[in-house]
C-alpha positions as CSV (number, residue, x, y, z in Angstrom):
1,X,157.7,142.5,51.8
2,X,155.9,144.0,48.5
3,X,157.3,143.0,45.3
4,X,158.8,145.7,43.5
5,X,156.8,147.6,40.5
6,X,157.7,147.4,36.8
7,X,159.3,150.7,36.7
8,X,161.1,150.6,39.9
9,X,163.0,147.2,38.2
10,X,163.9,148.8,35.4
11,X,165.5,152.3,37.1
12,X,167.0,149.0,39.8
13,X,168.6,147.5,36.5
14,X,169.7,151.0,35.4
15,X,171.3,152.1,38.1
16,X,173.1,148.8,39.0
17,X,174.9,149.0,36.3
18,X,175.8,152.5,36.9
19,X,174.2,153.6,33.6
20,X,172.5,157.0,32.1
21,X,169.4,157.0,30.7
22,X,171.4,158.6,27.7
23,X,173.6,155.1,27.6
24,X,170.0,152.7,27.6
25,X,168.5,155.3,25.1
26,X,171.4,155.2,22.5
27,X,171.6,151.3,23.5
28,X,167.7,150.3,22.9
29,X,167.7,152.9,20.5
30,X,164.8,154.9,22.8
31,X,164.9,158.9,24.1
32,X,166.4,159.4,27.3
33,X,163.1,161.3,28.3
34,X,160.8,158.5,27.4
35,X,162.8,156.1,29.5
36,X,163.0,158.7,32.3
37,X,158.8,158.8,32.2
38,X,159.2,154.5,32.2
39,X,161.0,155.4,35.4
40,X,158.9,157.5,36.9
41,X,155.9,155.3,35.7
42,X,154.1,158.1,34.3
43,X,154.3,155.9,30.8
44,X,153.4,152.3,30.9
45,X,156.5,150.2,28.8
46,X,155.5,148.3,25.7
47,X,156.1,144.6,24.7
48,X,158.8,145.8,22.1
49,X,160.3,148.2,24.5
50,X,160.1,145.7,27.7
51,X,161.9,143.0,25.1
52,X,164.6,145.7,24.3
53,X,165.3,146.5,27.6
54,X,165.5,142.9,28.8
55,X,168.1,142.0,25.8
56,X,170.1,144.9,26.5
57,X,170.6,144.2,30.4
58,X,170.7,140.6,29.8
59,X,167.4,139.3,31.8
60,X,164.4,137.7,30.7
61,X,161.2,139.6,29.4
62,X,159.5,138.1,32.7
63,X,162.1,139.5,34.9
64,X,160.0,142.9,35.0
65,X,156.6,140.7,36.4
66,X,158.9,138.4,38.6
67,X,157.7,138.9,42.1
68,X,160.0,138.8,44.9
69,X,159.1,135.7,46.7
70,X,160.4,132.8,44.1
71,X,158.7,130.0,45.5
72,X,155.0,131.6,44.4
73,X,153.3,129.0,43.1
74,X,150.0,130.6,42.6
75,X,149.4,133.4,40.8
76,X,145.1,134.8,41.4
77,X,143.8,136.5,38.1
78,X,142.9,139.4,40.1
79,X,146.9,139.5,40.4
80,X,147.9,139.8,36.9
81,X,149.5,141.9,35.5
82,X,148.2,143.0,31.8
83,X,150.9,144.3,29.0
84,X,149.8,146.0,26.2
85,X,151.0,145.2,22.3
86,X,152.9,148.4,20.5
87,X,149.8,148.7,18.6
88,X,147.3,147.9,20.9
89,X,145.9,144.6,19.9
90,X,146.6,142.3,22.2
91,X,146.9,142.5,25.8
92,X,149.6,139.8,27.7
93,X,149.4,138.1,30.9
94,X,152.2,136.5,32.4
95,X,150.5,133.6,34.6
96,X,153.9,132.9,36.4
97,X,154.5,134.4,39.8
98,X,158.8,133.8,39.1
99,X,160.2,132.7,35.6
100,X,163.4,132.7,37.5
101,X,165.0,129.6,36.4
102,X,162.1,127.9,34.9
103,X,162.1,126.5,31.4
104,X,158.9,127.1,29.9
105,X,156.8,130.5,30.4
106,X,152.8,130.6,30.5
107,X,150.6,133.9,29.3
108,X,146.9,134.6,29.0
109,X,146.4,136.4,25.5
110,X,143.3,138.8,24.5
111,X,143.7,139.5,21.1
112,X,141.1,142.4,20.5
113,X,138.4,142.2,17.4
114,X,139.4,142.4,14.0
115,X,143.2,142.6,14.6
116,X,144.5,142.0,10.7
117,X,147.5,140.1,10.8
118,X,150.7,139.3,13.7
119,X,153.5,138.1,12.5
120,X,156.2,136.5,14.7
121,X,158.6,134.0,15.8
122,X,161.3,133.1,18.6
123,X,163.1,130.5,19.7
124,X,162.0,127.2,20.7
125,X,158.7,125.2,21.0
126,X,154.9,127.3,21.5
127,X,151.4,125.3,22.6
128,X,148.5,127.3,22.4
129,X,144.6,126.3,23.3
130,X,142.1,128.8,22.3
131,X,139.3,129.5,25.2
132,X,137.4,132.0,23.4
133,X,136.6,133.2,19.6
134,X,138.3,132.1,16.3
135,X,141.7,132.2,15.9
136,X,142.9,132.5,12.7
137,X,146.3,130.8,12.3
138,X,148.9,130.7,9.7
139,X,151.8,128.5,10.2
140,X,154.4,127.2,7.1
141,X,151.5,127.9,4.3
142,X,148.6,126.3,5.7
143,X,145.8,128.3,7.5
144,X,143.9,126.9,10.0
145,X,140.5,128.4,12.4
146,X,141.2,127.2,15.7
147,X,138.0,127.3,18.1
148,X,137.8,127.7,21.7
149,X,139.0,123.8,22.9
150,X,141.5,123.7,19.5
151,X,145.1,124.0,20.2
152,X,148.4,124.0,18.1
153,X,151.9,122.7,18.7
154,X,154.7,124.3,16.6
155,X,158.3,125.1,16.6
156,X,158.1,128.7,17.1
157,X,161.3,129.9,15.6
158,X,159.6,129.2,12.4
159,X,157.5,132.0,11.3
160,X,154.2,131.8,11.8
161,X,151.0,134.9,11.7
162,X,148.1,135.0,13.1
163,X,144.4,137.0,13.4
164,X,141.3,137.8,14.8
165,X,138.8,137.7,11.8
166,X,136.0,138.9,14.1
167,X,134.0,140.8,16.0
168,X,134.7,139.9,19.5
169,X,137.5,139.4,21.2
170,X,139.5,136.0,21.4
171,X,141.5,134.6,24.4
172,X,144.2,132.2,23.8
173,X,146.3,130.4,26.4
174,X,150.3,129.8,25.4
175,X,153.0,128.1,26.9
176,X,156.5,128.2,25.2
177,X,160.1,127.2,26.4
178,X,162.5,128.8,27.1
179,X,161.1,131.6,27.7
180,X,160.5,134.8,25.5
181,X,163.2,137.2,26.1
């Protein structure tokens, strides 16, 4: 049995509930049309968008990369699946086959060279290790340059920002609980 494909979960969602794309739209605050190409998966969703859509029907944000066989334990890089930032900076990677019912959620990050600044925060507890590049990190007034082997430990419901200064391309590893809706 294949596991179903982003936009096929969220029409599922839609239509379970016995909604219009007029309803979502007004509720996410989205055209019907765009959501209609989502649907169709002729337009790929956004982080922002995917995160509005999973607080408005309730579900995690890794609902929409949950495959359908729960007791995947291994999930092969050539398997995952890669989310775009609104603006294009940063590329995610859930590395969980099923967040169903788990208490921490793990992603592969690519920020891409010379992002300026991301600012952000959510609830709970974050890890991240860098593997590749400098990342520039900004967390209750001090600054720090993390290189590839550094990592950082912080209660993410604080604020916190961070960058890519240069060049190249940075990878960075994070694990935070409970999940990101």
């Amino acid at each position: 049995m294949s596991h179903e494909l982003l936009h096929q979960k969220i029409k599922s969602l839609r239509k379970e509930r016995n909604l219009h794309l007029k309803d979502v739209g007004s509720g996410v605050g989205l055209s019907a049309s765009y959501l209609s190409q989502i649907e169709t998966g002729k337009v790929e969703p956004t982080i922002s968008t995917l995160r509005k859509l999973a607080q408005f029907y309730g579900v995690s944000i890794v609902y929409f990369f949950e495959t359908e066989i729960s007791q995947d334990v291994v999930v092969r890089k050539a398997d995952r699946k890669q989310l775009w930032h609104d603006d294009k900076c940063m590329v995610y990677e859930p590395l969980q086959g099923s967040a169903k019912d788990k208490i921490m959620q793990a992603t592969y990050i690519k920020i891409l060279p010379e992002m300026d600044t991301f600012f952000s925060s959510h609830p709970g507890e974050e890890f991240m290790i860098v593997v590749k590049g400098l990342l520039r990190f900004k967390y209750e007034d001090v600054t720090y340059d993390l290189y590839p082997g550094d990592s950082i430990y912080y209660n993410a419901s604080r604020p916190f920002i961070f960058s890519n200064p240069l060049k190249q391309e940075i990878e960075v590893l994070t694990v935070c609980s409970p999940p990101v809706p």
